[in-house]
PyMOL commands that place a pseudoatom at each C-alpha (Angstrom):
pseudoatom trace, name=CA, resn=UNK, resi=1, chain=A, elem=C, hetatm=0, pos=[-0.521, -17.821, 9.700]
pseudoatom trace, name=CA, resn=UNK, resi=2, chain=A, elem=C, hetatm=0, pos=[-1.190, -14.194, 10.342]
pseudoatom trace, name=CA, resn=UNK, resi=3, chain=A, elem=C, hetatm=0, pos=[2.206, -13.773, 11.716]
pseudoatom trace, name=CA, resn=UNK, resi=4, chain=A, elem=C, hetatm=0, pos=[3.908, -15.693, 8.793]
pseudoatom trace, name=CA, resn=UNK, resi=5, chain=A, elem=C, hetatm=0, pos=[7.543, -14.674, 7.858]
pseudoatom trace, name=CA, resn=UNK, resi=6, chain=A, elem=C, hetatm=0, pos=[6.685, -13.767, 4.208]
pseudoatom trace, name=CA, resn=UNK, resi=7, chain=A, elem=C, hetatm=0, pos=[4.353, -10.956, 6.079]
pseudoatom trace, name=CA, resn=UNK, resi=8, chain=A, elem=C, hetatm=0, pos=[7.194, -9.222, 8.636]
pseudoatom trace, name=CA, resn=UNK, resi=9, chain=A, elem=C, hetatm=0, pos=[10.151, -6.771, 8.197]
pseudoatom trace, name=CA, resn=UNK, resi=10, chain=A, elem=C, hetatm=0, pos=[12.650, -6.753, 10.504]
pseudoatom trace, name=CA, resn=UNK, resi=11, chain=A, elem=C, hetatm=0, pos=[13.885, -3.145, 11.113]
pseudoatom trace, name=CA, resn=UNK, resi=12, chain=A, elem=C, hetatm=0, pos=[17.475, -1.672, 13.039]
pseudoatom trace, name=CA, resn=UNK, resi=13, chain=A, elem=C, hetatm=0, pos=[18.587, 1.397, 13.526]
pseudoatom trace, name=CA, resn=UNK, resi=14, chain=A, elem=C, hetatm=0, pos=[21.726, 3.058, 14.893]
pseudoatom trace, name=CA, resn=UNK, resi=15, chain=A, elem=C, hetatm=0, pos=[21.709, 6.666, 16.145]
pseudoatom trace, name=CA, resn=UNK, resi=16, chain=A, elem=C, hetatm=0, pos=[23.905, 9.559, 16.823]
pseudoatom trace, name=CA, resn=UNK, resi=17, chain=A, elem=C, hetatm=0, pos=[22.418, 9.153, 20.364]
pseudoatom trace, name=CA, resn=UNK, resi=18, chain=A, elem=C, hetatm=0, pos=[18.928, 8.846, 21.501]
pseudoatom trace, name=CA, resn=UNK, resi=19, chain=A, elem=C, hetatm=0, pos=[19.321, 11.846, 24.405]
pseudoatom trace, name=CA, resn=UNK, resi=20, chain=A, elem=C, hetatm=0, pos=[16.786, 14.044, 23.159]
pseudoatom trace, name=CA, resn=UNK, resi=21, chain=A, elem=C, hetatm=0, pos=[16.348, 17.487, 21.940]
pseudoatom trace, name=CA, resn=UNK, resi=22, chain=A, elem=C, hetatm=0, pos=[17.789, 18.441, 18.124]
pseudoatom trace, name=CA, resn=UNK, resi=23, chain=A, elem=C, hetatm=0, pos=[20.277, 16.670, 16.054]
pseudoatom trace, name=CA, resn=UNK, resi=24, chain=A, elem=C, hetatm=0, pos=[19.464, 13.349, 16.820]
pseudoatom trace, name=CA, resn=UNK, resi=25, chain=A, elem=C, hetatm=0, pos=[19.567, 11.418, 13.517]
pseudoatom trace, name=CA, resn=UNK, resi=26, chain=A, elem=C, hetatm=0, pos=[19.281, 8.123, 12.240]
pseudoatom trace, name=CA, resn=UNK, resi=27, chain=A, elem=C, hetatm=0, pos=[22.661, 7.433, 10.084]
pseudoatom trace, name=CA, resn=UNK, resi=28, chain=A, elem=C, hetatm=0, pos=[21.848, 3.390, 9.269]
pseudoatom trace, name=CA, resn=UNK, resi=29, chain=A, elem=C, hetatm=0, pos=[18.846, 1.521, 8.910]
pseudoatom trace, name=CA, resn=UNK, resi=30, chain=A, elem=C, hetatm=0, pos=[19.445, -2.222, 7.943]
pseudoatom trace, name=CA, resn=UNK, resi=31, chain=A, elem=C, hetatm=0, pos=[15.798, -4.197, 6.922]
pseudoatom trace, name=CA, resn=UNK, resi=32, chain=A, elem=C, hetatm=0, pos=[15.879, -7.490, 6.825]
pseudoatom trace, name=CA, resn=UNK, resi=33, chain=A, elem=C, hetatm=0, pos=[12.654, -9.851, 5.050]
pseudoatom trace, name=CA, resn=UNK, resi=34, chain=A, elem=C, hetatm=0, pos=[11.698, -12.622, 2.928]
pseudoatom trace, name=CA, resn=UNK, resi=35, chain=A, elem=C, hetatm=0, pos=[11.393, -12.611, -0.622]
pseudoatom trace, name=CA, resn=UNK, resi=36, chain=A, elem=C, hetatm=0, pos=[11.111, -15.731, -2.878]
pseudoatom trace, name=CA, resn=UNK, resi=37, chain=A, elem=C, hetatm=0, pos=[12.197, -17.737, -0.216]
pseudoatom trace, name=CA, resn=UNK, resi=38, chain=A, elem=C, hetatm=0, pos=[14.834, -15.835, 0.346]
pseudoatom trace, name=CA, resn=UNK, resi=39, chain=A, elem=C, hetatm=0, pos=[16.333, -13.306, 2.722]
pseudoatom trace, name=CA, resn=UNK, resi=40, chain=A, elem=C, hetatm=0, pos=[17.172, -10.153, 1.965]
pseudoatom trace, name=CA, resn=UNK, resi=41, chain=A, elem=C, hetatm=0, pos=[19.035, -7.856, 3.889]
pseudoatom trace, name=CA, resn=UNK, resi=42, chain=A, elem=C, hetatm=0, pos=[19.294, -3.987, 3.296]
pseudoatom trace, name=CA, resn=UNK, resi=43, chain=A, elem=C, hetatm=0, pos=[21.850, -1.703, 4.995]
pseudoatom trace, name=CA, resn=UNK, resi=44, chain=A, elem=C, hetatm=0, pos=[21.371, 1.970, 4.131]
pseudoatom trace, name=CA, resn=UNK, resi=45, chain=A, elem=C, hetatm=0, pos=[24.268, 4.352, 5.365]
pseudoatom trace, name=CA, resn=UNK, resi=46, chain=A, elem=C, hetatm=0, pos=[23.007, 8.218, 5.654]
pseudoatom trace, name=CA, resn=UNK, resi=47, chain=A, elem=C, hetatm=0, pos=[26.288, 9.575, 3.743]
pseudoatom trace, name=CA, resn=UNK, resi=48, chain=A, elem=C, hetatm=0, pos=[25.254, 12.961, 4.158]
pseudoatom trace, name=CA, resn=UNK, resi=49, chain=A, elem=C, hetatm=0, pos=[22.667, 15.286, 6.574]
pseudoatom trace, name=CA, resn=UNK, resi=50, chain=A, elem=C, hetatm=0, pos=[20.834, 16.142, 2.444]
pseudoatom trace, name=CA, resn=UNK, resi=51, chain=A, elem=C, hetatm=0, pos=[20.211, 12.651, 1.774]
pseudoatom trace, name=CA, resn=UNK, resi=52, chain=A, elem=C, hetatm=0, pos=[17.887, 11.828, 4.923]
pseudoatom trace, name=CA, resn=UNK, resi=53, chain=A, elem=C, hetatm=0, pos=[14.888, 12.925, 2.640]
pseudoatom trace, name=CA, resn=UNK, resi=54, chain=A, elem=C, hetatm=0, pos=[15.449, 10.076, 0.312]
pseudoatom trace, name=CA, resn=UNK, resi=55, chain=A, elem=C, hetatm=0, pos=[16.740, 7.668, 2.945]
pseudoatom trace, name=CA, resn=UNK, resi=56, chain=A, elem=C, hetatm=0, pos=[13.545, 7.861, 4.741]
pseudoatom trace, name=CA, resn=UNK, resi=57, chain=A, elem=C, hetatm=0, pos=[11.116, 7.613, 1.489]
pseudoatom trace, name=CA, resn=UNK, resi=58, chain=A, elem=C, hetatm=0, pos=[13.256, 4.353, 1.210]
pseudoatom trace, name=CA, resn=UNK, resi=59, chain=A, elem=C, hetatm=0, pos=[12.348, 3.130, 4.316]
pseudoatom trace, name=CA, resn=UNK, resi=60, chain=A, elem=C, hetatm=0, pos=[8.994, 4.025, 4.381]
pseudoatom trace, name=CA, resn=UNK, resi=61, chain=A, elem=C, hetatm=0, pos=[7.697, 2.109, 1.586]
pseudoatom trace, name=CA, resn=UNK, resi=62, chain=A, elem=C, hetatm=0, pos=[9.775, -0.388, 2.531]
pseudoatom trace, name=CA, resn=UNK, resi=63, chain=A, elem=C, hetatm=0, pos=[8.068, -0.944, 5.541]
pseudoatom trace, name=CA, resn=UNK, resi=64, chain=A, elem=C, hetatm=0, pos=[4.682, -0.029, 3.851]
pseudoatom trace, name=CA, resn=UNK, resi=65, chain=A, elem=C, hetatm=0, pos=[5.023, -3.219, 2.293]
pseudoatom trace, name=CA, resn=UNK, resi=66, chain=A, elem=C, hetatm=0, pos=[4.932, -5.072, 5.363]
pseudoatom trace, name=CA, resn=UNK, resi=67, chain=A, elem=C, hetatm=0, pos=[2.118, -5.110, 7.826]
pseudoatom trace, name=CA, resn=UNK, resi=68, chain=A, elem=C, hetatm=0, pos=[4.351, -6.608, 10.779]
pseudoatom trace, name=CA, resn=UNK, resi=69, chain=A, elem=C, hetatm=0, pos=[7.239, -4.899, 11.833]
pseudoatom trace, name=CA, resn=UNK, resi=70, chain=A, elem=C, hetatm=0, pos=[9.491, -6.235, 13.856]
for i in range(1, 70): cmd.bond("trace and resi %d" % i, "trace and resi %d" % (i + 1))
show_as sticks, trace
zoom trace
């Protein structure tokens, strides 16, 4: 019950490249859970380096609504 679907978030990301160092940046995030029985899916595209700010609030308390995260 603890690990119920209503209580996970699933969470993707795509990268300009995961080498290391500077300038490595998250550019989508998609989230996928359950609400009212039914699934939502969110796809956020970073359209621009200024809106990574607000992109990552987004995600944040998306997540922050979830304690699994998968």
């Amino acid at each position: 019950e603890g690990a119920a679907l209503s209580r996970q978030i699933f969470l993707d990301t795509e990268t300009t490249g995961l080498s290391g160092g500077a300038g490595t940046v998250v550019f989508a995030y998609g989230l996928g859970f359950l609400r009212g029985g039914e699934l939502v899916v969110e796809q956020l595209f970073l359209r621009d380096f200024g809106e990574e700010p607000a992109m990552l609030h987004h995600v944040a308390a998306r997540l922050a609504e979830f304690p699994l995260i998968l």
